[in-house]
Backbone atoms as SQL, in Angstrom:
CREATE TABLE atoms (id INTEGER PRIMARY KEY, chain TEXT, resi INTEGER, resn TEXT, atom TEXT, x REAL, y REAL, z REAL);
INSERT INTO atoms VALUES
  (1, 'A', 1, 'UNK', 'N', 92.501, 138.677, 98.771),
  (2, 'A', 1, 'UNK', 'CA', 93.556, 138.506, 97.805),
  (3, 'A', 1, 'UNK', 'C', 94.917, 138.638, 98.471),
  (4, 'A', 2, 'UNK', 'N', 94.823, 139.478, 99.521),
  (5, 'A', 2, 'UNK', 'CA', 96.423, 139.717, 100.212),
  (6, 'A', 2, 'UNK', 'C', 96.775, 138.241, 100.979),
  (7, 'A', 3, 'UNK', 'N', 95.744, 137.817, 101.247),
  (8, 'A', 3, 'UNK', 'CA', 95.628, 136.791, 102.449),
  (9, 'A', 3, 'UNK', 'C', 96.200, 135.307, 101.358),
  (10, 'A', 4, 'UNK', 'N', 95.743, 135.165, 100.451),
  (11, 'A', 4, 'UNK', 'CA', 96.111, 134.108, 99.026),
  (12, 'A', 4, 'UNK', 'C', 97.514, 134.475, 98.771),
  (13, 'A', 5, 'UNK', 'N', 97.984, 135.788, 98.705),
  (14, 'A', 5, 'UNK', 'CA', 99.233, 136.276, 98.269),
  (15, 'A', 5, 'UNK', 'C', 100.091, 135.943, 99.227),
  (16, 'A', 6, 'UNK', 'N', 99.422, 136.135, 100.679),
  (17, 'A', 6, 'UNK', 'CA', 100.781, 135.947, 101.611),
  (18, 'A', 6, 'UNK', 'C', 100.858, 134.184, 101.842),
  (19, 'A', 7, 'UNK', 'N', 99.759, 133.621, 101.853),
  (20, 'A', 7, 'UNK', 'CA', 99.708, 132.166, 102.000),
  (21, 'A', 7, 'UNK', 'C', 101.211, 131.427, 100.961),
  (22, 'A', 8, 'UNK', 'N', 101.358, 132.075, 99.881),
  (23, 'A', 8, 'UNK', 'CA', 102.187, 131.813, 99.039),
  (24, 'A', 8, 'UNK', 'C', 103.443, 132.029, 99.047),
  (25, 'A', 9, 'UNK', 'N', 103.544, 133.487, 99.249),
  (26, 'A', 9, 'UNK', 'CA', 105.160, 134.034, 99.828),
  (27, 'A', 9, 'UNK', 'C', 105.947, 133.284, 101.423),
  (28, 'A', 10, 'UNK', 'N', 105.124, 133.299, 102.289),
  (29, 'A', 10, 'UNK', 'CA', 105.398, 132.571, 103.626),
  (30, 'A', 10, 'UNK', 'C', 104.953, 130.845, 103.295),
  (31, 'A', 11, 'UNK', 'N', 104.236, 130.256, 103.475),
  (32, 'A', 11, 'UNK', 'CA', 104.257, 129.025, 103.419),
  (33, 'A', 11, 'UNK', 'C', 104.665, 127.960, 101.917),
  (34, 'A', 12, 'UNK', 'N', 104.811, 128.383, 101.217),
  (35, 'A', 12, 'UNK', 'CA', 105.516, 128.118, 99.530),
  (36, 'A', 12, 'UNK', 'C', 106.308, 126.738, 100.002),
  (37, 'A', 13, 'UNK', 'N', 106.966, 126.565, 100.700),
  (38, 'A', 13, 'UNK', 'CA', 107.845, 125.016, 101.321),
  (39, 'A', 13, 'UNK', 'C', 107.097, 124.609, 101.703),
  (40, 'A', 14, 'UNK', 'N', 106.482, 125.080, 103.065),
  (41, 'A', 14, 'UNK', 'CA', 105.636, 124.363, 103.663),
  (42, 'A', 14, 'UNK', 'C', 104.404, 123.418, 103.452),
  (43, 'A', 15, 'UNK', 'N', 103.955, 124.426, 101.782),
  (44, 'A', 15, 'UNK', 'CA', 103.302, 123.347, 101.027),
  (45, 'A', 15, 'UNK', 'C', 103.299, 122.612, 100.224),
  (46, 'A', 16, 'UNK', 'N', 104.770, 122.532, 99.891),
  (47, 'A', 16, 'UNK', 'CA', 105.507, 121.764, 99.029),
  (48, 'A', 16, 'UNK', 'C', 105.471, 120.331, 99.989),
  (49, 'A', 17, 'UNK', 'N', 106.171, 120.244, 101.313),
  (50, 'A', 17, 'UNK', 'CA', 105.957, 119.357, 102.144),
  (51, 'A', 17, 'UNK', 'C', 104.769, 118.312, 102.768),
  (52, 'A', 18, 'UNK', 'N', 103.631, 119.105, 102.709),
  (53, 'A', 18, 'UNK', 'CA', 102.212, 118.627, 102.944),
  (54, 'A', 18, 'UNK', 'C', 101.853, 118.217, 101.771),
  (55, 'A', 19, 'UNK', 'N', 102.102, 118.472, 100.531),
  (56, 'A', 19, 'UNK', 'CA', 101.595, 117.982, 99.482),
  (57, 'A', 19, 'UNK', 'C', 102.432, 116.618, 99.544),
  (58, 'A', 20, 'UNK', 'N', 103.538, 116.616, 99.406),
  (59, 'A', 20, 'UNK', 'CA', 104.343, 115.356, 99.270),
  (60, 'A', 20, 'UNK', 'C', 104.223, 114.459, 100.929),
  (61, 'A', 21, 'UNK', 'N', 103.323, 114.313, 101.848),
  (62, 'A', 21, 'UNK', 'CA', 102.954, 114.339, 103.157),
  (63, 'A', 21, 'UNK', 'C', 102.423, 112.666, 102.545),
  (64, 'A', 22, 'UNK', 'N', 102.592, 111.786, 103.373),
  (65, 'A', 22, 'UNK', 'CA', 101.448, 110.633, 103.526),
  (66, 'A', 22, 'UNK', 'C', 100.399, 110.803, 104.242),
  (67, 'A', 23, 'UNK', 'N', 100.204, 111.759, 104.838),
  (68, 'A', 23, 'UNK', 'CA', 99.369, 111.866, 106.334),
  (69, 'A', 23, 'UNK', 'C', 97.890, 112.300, 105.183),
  (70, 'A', 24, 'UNK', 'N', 96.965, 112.130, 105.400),
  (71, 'A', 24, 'UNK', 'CA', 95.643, 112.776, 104.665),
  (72, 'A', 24, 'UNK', 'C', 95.528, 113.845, 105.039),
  (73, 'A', 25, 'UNK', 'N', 95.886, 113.907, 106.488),
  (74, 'A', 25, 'UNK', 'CA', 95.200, 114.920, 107.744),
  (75, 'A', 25, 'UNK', 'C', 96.429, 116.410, 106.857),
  (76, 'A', 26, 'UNK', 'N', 97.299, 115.992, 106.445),
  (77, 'A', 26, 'UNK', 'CA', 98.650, 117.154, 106.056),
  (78, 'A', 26, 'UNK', 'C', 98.000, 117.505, 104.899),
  (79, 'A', 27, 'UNK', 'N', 97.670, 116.121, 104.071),
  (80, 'A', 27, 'UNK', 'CA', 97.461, 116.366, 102.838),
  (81, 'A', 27, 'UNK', 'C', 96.146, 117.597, 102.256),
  (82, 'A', 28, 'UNK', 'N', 95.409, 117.093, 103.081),
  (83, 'A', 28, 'UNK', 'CA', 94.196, 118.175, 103.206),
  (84, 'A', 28, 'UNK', 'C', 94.286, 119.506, 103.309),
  (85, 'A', 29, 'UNK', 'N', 95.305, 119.742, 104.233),
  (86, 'A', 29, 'UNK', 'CA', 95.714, 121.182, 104.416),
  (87, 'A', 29, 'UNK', 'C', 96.696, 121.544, 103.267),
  (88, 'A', 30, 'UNK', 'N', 97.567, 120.939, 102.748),
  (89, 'A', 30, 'UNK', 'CA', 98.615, 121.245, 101.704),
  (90, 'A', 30, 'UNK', 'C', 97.465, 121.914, 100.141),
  (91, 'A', 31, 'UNK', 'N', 96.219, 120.414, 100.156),
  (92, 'A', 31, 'UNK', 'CA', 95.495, 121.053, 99.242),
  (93, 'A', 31, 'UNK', 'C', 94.751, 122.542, 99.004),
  (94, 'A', 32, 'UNK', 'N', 94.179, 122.047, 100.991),
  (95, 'A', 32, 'UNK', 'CA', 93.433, 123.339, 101.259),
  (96, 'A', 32, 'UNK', 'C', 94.307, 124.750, 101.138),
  (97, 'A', 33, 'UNK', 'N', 95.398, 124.929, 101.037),
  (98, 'A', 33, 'UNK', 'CA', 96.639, 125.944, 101.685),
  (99, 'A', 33, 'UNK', 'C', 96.909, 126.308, 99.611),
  (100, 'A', 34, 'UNK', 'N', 97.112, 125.618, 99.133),
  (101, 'A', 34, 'UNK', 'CA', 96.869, 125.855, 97.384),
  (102, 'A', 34, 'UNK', 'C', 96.468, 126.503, 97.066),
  (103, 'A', 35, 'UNK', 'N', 95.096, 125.458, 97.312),
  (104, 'A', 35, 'UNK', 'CA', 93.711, 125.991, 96.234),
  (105, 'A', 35, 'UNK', 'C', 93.288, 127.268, 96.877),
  (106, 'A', 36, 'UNK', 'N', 93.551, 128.235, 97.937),
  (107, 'A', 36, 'UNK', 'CA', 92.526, 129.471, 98.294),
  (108, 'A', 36, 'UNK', 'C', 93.357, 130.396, 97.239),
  (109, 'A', 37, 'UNK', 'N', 94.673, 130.876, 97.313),
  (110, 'A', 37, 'UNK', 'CA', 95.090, 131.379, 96.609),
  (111, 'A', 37, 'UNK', 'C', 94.973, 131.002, 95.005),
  (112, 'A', 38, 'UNK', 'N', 94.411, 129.823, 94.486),
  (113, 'A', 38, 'UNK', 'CA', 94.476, 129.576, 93.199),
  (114, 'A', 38, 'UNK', 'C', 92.659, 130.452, 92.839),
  (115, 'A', 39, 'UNK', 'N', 92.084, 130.035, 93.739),
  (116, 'A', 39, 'UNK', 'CA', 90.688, 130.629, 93.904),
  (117, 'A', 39, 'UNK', 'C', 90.644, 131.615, 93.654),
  (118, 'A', 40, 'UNK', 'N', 91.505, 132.286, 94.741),
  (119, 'A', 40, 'UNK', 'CA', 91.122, 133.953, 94.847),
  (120, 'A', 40, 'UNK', 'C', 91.644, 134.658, 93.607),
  (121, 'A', 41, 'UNK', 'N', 92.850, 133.970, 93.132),
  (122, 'A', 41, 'UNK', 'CA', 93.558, 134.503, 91.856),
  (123, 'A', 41, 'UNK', 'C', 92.265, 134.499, 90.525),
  (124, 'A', 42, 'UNK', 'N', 91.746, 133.455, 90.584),
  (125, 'A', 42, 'UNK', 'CA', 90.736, 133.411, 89.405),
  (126, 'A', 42, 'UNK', 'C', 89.501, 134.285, 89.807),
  (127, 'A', 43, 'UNK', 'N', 89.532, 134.597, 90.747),
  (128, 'A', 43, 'UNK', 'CA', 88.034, 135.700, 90.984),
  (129, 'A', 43, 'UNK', 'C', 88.893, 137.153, 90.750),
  (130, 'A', 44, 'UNK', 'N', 89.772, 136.872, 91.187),
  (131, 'A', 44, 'UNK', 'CA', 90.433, 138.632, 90.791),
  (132, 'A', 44, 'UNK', 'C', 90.926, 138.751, 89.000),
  (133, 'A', 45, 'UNK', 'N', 91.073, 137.584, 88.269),
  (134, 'A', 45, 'UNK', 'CA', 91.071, 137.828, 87.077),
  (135, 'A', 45, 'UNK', 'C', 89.571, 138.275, 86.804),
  (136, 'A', 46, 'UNK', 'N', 88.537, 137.262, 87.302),
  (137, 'A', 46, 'UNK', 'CA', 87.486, 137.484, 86.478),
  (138, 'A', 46, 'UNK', 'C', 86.905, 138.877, 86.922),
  (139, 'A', 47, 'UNK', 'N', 86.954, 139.482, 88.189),
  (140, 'A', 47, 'UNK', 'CA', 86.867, 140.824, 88.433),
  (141, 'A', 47, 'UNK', 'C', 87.018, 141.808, 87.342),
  (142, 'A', 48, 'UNK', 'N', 88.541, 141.825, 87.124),
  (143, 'A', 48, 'UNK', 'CA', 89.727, 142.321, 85.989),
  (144, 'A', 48, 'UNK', 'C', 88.363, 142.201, 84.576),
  (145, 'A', 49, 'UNK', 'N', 88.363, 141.219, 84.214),
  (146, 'A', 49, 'UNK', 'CA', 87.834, 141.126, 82.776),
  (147, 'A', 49, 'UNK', 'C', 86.522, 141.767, 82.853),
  (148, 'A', 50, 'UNK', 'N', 85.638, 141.479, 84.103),
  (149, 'A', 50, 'UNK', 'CA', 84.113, 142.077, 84.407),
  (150, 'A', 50, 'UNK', 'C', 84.401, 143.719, 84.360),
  (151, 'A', 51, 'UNK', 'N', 85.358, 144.348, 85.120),
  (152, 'A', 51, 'UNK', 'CA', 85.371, 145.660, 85.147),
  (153, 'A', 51, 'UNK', 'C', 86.015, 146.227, 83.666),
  (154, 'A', 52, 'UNK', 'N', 86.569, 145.513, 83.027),
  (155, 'A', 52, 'UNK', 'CA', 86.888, 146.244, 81.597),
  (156, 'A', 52, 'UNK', 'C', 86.123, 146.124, 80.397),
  (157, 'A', 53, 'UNK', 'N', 84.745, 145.236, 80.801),
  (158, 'A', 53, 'UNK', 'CA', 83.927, 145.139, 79.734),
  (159, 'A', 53, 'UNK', 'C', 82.629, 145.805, 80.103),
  (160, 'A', 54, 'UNK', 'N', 82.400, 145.656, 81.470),
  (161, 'A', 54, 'UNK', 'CA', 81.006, 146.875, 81.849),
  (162, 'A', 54, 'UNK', 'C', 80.775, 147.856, 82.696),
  (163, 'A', 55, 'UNK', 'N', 82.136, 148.135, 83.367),
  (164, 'A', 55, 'UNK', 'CA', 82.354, 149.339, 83.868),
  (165, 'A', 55, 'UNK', 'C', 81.292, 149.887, 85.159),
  (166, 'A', 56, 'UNK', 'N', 81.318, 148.772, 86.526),
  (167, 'A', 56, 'UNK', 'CA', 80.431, 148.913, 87.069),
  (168, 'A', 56, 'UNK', 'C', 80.756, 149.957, 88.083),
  (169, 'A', 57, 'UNK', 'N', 79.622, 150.208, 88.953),
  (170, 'A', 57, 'UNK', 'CA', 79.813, 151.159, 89.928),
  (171, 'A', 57, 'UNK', 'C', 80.370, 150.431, 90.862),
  (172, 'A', 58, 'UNK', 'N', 81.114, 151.015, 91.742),
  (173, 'A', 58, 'UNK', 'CA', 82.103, 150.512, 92.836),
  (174, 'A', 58, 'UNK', 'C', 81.089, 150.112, 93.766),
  (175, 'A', 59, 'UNK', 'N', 80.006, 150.384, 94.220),
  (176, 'A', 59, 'UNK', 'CA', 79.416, 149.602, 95.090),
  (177, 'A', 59, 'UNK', 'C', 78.824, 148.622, 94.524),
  (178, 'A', 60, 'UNK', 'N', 78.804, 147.815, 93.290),
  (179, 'A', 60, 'UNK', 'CA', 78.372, 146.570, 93.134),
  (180, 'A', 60, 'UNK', 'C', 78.884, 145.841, 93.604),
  (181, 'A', 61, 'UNK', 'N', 80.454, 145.746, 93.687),
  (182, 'A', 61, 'UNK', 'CA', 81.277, 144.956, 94.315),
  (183, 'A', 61, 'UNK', 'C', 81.130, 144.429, 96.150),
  (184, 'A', 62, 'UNK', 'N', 80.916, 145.863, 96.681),
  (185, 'A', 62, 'UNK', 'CA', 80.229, 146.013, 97.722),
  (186, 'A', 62, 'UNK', 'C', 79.415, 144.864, 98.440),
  (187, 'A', 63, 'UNK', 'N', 78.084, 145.043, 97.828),
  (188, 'A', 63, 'UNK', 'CA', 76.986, 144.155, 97.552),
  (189, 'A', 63, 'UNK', 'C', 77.613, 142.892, 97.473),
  (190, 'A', 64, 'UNK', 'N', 78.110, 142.368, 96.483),
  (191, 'A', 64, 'UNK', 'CA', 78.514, 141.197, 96.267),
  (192, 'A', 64, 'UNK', 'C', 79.114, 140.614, 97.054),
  (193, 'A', 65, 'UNK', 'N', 79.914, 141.065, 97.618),
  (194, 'A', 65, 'UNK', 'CA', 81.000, 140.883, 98.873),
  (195, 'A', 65, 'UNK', 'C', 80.651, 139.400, 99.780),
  (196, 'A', 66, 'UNK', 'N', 79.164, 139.416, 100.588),
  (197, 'A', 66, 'UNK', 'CA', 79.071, 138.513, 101.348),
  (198, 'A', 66, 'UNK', 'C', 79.008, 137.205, 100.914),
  (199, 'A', 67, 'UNK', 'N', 78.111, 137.085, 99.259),
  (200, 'A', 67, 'UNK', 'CA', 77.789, 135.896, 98.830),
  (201, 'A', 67, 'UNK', 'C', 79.323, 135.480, 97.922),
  (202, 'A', 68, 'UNK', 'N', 80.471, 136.218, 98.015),
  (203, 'A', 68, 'UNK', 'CA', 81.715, 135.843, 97.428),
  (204, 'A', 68, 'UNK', 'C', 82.378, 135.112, 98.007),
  (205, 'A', 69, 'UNK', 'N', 82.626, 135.687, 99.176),
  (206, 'A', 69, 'UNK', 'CA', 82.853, 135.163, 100.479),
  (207, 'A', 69, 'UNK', 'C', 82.328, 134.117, 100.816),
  (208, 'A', 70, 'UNK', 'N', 81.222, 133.301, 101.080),
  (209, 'A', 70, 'UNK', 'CA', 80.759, 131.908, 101.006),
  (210, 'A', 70, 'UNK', 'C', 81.253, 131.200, 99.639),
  (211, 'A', 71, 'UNK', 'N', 81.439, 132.028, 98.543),
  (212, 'A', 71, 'UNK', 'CA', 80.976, 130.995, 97.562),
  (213, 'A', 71, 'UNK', 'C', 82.981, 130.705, 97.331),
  (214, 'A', 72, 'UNK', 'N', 83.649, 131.556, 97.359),
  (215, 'A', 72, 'UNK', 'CA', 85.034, 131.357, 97.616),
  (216, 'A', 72, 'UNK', 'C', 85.809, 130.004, 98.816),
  (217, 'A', 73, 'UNK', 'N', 84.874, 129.939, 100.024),
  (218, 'A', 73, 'UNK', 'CA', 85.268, 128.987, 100.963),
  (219, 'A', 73, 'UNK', 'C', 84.597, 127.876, 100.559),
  (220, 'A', 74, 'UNK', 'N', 83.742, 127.920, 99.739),
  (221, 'A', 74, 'UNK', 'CA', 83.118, 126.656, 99.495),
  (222, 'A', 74, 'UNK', 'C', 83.830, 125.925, 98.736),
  (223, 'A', 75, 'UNK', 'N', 84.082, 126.737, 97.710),
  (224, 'A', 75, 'UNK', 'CA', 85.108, 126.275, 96.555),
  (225, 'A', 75, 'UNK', 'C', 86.478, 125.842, 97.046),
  (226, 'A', 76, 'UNK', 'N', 86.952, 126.158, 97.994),
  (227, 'A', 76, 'UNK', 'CA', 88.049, 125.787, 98.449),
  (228, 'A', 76, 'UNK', 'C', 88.056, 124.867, 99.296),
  (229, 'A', 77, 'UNK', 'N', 86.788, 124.417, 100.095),
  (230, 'A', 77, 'UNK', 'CA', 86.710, 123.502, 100.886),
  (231, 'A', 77, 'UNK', 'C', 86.476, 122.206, 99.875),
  (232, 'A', 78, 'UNK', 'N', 85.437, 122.235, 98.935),
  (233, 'A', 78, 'UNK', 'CA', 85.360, 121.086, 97.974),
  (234, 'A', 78, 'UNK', 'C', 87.021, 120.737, 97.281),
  (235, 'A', 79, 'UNK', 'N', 87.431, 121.537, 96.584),
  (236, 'A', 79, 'UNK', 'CA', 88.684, 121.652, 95.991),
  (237, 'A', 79, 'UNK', 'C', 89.558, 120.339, 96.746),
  (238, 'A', 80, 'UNK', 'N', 89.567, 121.066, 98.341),
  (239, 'A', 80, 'UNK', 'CA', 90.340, 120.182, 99.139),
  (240, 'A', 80, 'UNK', 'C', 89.315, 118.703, 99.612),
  (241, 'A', 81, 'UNK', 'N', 88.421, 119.108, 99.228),
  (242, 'A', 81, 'UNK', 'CA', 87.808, 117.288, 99.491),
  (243, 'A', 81, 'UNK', 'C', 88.007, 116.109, 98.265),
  (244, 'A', 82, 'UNK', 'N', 87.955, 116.974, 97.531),
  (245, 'A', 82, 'UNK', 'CA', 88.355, 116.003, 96.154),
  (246, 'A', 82, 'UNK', 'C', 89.259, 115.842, 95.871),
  (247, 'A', 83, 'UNK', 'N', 90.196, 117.068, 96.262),
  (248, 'A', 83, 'UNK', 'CA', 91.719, 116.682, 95.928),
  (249, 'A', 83, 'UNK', 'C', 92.461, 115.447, 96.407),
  (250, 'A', 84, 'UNK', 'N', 92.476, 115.569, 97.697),
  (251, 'A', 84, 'UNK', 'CA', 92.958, 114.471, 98.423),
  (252, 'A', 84, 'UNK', 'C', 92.841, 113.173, 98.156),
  (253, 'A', 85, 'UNK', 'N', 91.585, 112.835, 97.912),
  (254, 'A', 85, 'UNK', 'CA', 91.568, 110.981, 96.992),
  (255, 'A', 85, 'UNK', 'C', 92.232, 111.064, 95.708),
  (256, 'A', 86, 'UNK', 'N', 91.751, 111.841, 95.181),
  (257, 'A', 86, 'UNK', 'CA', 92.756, 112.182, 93.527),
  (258, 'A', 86, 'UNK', 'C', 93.494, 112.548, 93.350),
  (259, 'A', 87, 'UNK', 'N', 94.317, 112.682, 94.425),
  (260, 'A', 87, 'UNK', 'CA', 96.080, 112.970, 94.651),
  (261, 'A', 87, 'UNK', 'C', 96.348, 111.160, 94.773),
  (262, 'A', 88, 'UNK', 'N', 95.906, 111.297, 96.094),
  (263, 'A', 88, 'UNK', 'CA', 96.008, 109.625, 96.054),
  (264, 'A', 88, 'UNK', 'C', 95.987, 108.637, 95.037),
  (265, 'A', 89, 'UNK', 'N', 94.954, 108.313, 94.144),
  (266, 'A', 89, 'UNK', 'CA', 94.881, 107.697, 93.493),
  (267, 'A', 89, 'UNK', 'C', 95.836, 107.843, 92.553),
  (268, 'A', 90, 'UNK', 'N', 95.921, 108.863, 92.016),
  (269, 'A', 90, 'UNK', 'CA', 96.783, 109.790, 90.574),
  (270, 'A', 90, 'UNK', 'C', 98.666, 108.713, 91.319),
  (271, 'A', 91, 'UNK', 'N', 98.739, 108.973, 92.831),
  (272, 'A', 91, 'UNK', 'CA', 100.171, 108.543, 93.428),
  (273, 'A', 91, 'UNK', 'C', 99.622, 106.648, 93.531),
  (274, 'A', 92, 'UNK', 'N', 98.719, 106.316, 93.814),
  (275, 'A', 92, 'UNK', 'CA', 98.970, 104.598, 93.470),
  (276, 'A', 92, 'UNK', 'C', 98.958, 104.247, 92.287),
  (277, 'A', 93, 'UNK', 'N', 98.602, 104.994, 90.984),
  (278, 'A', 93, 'UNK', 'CA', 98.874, 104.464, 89.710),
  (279, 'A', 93, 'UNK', 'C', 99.676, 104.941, 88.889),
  (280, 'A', 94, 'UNK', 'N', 100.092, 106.012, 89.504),
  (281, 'A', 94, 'UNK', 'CA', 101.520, 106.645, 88.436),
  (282, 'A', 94, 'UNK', 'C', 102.883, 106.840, 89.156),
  (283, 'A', 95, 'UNK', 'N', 102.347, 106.767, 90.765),
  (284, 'A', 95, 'UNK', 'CA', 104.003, 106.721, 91.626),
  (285, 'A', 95, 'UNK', 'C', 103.998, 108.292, 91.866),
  (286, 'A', 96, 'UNK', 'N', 104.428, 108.199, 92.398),
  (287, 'A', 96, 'UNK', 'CA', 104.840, 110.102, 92.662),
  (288, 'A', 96, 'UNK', 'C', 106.511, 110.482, 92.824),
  (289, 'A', 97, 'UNK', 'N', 106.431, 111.471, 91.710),
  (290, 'A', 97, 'UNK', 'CA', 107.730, 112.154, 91.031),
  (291, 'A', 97, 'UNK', 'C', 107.787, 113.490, 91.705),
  (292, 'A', 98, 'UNK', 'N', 108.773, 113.377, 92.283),
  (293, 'A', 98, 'UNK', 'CA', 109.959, 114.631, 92.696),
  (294, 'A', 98, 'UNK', 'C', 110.452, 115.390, 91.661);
């Protein structure tokens, strides 16, 4: 979560730039550079809502840890595979606005 947080505070232009990028190769990363922090934000809500409705023991989280961790990069790697044509496309039929 710190790592999503700082991606945002330090690179925030930088992915303003790659998003608006022609390059795929930029574009990919602008997506990829997004979506981890949009990721990680929605697993730490759903954390949030899981721990105020069943009150688990702190080492469940523990446990969970490794298969989060895959299932978090996965999600972010797809994110950025799909994004990229459907950025594209979304910019040859509607133009892309500043």
């Amino acid at each position: 979560h710190i790592i999503g947080l700082s991606i945002i505070l330090i690179l925030r232009g930088r992915i303003t730039e790659l998003l608006h990028s022609e390059s795929r190769r930029k574009l990919f990363f602008g997506i990829l550079l997004s979506s981890y922090p949009s990721t990680m934000a929605g697993q730490m809500l759903g954390n949030i809502i899981f721990l105020a409705f069943f009150n688990p023991v702190p080492a469940f989280f523990m446990t969970v840890l490794p298969v989060t961790m895959v299932e978090r990069t996965a999600i972010t790697l797809v994110a950025a595979i799909v994004g990229v044509p459907l950025l594209l496309a979304i910019r040859t039929y509607l133009g892309e606005t500043r």
